[in-house]
DRENLUMLO-464552 format. One record per atom (N, C-alpha, C): x, y, z; residue number from 1; atom name. Coordinates in steps of 0.1 Angstrom, whole numbers, plus 5000, padded with zeros to 4 digits. Layout:
SITE     c1     c2     c3   resi   name
SITE      X      Y      Z    NUM     CA
...
***
This chain:
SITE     c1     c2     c3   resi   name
SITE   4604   4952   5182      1      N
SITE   4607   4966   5187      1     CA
SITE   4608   4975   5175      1      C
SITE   4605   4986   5182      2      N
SITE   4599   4999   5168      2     CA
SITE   4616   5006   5167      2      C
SITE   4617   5012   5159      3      N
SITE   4626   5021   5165      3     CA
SITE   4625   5037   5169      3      C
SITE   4634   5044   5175      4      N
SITE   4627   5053   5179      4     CA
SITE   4634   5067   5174      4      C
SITE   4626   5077   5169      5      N
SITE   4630   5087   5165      5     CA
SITE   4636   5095   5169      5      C
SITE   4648   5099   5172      6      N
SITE   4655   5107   5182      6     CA
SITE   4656   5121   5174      6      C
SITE   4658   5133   5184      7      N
SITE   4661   5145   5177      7     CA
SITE   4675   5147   5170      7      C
SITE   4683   5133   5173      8      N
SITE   4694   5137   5164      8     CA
SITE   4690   5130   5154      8      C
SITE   4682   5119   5149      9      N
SITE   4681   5119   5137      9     CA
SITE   4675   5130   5129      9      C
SITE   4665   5135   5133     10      N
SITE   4657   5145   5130     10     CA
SITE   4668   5158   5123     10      C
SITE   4676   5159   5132     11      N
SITE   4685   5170   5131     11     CA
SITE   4693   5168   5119     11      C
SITE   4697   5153   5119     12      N
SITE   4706   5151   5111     12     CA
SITE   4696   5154   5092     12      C
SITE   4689   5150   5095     13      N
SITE   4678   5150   5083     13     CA
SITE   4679   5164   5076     13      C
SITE   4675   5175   5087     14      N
SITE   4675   5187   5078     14     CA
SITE   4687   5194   5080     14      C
SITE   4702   5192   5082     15      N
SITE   4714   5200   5081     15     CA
SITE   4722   5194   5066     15      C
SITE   4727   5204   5062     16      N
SITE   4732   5201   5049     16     CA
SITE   4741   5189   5040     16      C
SITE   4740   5188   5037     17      N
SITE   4745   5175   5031     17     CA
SITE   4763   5175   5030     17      C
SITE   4767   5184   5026     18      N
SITE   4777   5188   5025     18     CA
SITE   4785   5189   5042     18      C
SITE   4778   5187   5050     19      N
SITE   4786   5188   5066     19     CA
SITE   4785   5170   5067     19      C
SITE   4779   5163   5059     20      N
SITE   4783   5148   5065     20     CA
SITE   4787   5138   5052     20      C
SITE   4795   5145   5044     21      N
SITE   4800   5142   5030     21     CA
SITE   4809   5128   5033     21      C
SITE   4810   5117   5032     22      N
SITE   4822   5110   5033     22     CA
SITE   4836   5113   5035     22      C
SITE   4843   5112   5050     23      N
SITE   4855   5112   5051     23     CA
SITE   4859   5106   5048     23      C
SITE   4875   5106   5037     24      N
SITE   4889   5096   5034     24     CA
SITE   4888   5085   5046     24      C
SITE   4892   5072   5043     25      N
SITE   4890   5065   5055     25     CA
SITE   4909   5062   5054     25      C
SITE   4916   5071   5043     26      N
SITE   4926   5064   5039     26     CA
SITE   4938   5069   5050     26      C
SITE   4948   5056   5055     27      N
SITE   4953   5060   5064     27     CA
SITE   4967   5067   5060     27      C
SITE   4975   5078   5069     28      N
SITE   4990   5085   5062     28     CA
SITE   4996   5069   5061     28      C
SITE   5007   5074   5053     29      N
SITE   5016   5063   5054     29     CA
SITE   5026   5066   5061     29      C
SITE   5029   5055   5070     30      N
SITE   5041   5055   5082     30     CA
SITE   5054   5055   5073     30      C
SITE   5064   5060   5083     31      N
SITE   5080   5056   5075     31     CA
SITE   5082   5070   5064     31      C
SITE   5088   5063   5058     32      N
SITE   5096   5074   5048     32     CA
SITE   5093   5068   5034     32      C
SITE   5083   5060   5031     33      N
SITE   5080   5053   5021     33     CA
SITE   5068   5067   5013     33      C
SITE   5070   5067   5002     34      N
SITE   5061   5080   4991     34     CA
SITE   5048   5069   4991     34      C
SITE   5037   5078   4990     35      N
SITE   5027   5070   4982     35     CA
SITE   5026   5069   4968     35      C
SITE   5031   5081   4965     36      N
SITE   5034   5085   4952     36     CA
SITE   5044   5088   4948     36      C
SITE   5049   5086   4934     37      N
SITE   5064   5091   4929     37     CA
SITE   5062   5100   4916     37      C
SITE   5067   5115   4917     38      N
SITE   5068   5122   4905     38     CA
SITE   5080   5122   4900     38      C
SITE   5085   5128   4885     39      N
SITE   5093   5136   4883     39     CA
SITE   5092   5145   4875     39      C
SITE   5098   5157   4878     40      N
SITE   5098   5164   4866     40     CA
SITE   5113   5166   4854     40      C
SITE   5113   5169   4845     41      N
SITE   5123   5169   4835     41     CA
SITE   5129   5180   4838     41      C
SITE   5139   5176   4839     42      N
SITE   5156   5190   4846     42     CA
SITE   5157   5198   4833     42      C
SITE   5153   5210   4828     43      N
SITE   5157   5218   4816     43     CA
SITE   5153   5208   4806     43      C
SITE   5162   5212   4800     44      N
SITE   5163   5203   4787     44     CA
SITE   5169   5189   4785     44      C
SITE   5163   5182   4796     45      N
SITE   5167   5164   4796     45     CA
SITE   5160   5160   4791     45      C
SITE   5165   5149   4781     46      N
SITE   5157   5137   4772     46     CA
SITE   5150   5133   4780     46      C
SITE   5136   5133   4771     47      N
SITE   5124   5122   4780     47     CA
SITE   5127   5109   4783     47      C
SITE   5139   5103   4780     48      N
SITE   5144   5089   4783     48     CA
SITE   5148   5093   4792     48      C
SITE   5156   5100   4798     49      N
SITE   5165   5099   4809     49     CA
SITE   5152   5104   4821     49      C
SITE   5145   5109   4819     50      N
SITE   5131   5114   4826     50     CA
SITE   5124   5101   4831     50      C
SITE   5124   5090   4820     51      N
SITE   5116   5078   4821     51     CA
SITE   5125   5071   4833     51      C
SITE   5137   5070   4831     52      N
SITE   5146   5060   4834     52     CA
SITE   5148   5067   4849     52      C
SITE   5147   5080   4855     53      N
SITE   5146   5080   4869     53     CA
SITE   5131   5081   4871     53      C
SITE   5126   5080   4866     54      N
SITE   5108   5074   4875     54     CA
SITE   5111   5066   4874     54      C
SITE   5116   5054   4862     55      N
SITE   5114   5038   4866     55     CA
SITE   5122   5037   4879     55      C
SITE   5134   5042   4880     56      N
SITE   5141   5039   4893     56     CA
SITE   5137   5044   4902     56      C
SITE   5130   5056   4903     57      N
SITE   5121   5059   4918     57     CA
SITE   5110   5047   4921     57      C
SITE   5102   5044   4912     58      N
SITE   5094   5033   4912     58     CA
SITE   5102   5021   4918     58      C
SITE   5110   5016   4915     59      N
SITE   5113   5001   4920     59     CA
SITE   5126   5002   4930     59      C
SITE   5130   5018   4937     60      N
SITE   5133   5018   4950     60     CA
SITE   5123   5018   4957     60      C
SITE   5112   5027   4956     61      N
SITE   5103   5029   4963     61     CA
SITE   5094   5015   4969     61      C
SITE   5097   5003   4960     62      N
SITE   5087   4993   4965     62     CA
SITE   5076   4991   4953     62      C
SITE   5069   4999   4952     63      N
SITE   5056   5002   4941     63     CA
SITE   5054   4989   4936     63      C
SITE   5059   4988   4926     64      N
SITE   5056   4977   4922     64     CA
SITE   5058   4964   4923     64      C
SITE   5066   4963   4939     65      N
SITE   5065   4946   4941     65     CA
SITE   5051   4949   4950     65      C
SITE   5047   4958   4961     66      N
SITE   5034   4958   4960     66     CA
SITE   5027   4953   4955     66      C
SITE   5026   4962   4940     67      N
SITE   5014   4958   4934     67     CA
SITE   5013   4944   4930     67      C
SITE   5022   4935   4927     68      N
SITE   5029   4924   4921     68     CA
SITE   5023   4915   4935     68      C
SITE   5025   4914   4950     69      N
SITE   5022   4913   4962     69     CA
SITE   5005   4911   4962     69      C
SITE   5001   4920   4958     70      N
SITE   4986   4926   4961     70     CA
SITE   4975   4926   4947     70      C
SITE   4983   4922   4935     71      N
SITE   4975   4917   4924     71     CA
SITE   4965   4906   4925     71      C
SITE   4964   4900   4932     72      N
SITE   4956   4885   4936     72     CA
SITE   4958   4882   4950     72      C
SITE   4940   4880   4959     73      N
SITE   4940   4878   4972     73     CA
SITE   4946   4864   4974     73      C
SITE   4957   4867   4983     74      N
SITE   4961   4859   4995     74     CA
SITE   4959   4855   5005     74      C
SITE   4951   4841   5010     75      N
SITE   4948   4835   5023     75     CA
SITE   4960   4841   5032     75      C
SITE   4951   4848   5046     76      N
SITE   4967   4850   5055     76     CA
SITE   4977   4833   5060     76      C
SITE   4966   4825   5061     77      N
SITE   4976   4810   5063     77     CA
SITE   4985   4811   5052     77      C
SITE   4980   4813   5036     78      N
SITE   4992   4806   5023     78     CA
SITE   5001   4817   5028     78      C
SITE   5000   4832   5031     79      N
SITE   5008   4840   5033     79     CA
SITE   5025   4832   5049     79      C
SITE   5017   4829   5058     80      N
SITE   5023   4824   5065     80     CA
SITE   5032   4811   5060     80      C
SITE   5020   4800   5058     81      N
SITE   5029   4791   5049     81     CA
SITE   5038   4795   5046     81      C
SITE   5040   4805   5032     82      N
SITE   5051   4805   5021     82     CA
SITE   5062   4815   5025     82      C
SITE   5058   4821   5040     83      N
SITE   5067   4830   5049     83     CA
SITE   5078   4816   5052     83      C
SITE   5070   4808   5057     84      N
SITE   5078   4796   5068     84     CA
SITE   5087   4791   5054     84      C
SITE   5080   4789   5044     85      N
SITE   5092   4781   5037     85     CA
SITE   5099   4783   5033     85      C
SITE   5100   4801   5033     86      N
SITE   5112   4805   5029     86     CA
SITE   5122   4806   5033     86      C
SITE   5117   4805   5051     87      N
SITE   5124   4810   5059     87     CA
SITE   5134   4794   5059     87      C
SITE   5125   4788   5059     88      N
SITE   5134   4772   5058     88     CA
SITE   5144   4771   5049     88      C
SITE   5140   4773   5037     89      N
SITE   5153   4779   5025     89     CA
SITE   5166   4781   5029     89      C
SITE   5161   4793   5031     90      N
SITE   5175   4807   5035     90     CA
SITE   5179   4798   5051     90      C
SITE   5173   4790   5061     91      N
SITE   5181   4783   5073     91     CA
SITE   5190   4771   5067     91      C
SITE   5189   4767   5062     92      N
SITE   5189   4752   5052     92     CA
SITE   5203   4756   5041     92      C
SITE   5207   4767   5033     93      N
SITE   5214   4770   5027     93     CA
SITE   5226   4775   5038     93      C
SITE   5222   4784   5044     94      N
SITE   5230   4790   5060     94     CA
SITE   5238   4776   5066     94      C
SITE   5229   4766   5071     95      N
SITE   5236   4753   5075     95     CA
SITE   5242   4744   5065     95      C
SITE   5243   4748   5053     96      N
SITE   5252   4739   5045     96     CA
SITE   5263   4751   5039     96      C
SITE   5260   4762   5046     97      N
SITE   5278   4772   5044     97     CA
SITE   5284   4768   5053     97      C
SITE   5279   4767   5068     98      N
SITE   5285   4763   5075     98     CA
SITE   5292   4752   5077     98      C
SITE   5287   4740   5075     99      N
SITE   5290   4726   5074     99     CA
SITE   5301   4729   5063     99      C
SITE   5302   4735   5054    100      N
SITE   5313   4738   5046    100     CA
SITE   5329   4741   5050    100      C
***
């Protein structure tokens, strides 16, 4: 089978390039989670103390156990696995407070 030339391809051929540019495929983020974290320096604050609340916006925010998370692909099974064995852990510890 051939294929067949439709007037929308045709159309699409001679309209500008700039009207079918790649849309962001990127989705918002849900919640109250930043994608990004700035700061700016309050007056005259040490660039240490500047550093020292981005690091702490950074690792409330999550950011970098993310990235730490998502540095190397994970099978979703080892993901489940190592879900379950934690979960076994933290049940396992729970039942020997109790038994206490």
């Amino acid at each position: 089978m051939g294929y067949r030339k439709d007037s929308q391809y045709h159309e699409y051929s001679r309209k500008n390039k700039r009207d079918h540019e790649h849309i962001s495929r990127k989705l918002p983020v849900s919640g109250n989670k930043p994608s990004h974290v700035t700061v700016e320096p309050k007056g005259s604050e040490p660039i240490e103390k500047t550093i020292k609340r981005f690091l702490r916006k950074v690792k409330k925010s999550g950011i970098s156990d993310e990235y730490r998370k998502r540095r190397f692909y994970q099978k979703p099974s080892a993901k489940r696995r190592k879900q379950r064995l934690r979960r076994e852990v933290t049940l396992k510890k729970l039942r020997q407070k109790e038994g206490n």
